[in-house]
N, C-alpha and C positions, 0 to 999 in steps of 0.2 A: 181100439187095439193099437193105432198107428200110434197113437197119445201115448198109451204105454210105453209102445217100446223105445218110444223117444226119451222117454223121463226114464228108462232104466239105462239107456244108453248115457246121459248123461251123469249120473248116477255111477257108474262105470270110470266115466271119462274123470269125474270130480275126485272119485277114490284113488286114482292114480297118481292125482296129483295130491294129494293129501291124506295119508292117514291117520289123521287126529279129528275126521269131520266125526259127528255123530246125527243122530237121527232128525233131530232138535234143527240143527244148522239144515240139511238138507229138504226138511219139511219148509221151511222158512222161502231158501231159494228157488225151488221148486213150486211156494203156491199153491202146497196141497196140505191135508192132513199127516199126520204122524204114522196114525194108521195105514197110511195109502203108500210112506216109503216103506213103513215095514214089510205089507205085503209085497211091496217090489223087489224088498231084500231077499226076502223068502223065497220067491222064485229063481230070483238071481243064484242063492244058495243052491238050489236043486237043482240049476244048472250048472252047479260048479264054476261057476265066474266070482262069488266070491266068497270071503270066509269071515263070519263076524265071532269076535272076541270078546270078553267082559268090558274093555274100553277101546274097541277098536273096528272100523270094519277093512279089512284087506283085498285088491285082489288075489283070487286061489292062486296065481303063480307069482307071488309076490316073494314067496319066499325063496324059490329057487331061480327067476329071471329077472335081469336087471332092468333098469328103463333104458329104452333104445337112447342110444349116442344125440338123436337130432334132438330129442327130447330133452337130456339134459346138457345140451349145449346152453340152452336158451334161459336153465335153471342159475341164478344167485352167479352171475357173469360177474361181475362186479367185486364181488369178494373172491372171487376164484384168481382175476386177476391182482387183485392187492396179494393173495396167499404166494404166485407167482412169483410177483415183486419181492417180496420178502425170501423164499426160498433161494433165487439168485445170489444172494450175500452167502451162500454155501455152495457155490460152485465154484472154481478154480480155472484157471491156466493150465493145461496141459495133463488136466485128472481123466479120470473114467466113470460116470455116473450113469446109475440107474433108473432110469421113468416106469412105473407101473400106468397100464393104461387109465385112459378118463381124462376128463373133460381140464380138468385144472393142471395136471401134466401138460397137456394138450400149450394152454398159455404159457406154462415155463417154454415149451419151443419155440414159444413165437417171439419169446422174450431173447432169447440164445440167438435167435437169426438175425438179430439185429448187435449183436457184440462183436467185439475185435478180434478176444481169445477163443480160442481152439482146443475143443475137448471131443474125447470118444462117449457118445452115448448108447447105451445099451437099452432096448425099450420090446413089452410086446404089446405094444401102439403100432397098427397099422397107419393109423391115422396120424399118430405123433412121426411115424417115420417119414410119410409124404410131407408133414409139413415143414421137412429138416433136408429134403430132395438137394433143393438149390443154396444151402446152407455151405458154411464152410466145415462145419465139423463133419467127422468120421460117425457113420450111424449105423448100428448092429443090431438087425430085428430077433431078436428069438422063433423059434422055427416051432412050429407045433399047430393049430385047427385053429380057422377062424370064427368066432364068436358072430354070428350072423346079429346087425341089428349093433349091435356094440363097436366091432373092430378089434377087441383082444385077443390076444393069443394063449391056448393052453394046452394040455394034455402033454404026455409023456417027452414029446419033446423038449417042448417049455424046461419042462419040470428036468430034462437031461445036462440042460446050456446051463440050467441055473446053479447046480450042483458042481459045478466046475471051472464057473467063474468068481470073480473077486474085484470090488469098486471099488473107489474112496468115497463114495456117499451113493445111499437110493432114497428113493423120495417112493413113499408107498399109499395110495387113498385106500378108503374104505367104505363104505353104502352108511353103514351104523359103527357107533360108539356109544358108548357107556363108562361113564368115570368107573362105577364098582366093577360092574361084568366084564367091559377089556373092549375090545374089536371085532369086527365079524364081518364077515364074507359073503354071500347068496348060496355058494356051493361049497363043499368040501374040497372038490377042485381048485375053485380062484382061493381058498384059504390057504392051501400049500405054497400052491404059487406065491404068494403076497409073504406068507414066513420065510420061505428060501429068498424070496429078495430084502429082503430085512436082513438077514444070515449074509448076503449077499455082499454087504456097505461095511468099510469099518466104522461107518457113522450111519444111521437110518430115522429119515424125519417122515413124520404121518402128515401128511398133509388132504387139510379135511376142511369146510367151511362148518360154522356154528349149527346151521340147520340138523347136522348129522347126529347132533347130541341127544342122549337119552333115546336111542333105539338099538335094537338088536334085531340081528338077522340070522339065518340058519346057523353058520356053520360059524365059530370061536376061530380068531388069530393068532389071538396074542394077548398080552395082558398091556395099556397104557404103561408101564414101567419102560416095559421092553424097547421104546422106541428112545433114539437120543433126543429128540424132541420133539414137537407136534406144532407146527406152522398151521395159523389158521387166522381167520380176519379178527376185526373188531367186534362183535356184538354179544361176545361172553361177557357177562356181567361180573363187576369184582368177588365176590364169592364164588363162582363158578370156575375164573382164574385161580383162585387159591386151591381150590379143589384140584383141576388139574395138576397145579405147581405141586400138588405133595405127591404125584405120581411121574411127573417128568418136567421137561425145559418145556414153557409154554414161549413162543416168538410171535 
């Protein structure tokens, strides 16, 4: 029994971190039969821990919870910081810019704390704001519940400050994209939120690492067009760029 539940717990832990494994891959790493993770699935299912699809197995609250902050601090750091670097060359002297929360916002701050010029940032980063504390620029958190586990901010308030202000550029992430589908959010919530800061910029970059591509999640943002461009690392393959490029500025 202890053996079980070990091997459904990792099982768990694996699917969090990957949803494109399949039974094949886990039978393999595990040491067992095929049979033996199916069974495992199967109970996992009826526990509602997870949800298997024609090509996919998910955790049940995959679609409506994000992974916690420490969790993907530690995810694709490296391209998040190149996406960083590159978004800087649209920041300005003396503008007002927008931060949606997340991990690669997160590094455009730490990028900001280290320049000369002087800008107001608007963010619902609890996280992004602490990291801009002893900074020189001016920082305006949006007002509204905190996202336990995350650090974002939302609900009515959010969604009050955001309808009544106005940037020269917001920098917006997203969990999933999809070149045909568009953008997509975990809840109907962070989807408004994330359109009103788009609305928000007279310029709006999506800024996203490659890993993001070809998934979708609950709730529709936006369509790829809608953004002025889409800041993202290196490991889109030429065809994939071109794909992009016929729906927006790829940088």
């Amino acid at each position: 029994m202890e053996m079980k539940s070990k091997r459904q717990q990792y099982i768990l832990n694996r699917v969090a971190e990957n949803n494109e494994l399949t039974i094949e891959m886990l039978a393999g790493e595990l040491d067992v039969s095929e049979m033996t993770v199916r069974r495992d699935l199967k109970e996992l299912e009826e526990k509602e821990q997870v949800i298997r699809t024609s090509n996919a197995i998910l955790l049940k609250d995959s679609f409506l919870n994000e992974v916690p902050f420490v969790k993907k601090q530690l995810v694709n750091i490296e391209e998040k910081r190149l996406i960083a670097k590159k978004a800087l060359n649209y920041i300005h002297d003396k503008e007002t810019i927008l931060l949606d929360a997340g991990t690669t916002t997160l590094e455009i701050c730490k990028l900001l704390k280290t320049k000369d010029f002087k800008v107001r940032i608007v963010t619902n980063d609890i996280k992004a704001a602490a990291e801009l504390i002893d900074s020189q620029h001016e920082v305006i958190i949006l007002g509204g519940t905190v996202q336990q586990n995350v650090g974002s901010m939302y609900g009515t308030q959010t969604v009050d400050m955001l309808e009544n202000i106005k940037v020269n550029v917001s920098f917006v992430g997203t969990q999933a994209m999809d070149i045909d589908e568009g953008i997509f959010a975990p809840t109907i919530e962070k989807a408004k939120v994330k359109r009103l800061m788009m609305q928000c910029g007279h310029s709006a970059y999506l800024v996203v690492d490659s890993s993001k591509l070809n998934h979708t999640a609950f709730s529709k943002i936006c369509e790829l067009e809608d953004f002025t461009g889409i800041i993202t690392d290196d490991h889109f393959d030429e065809k994939t760029v071109a794909l992009l490029e016929e729906k927006t500025t790829v940088i």
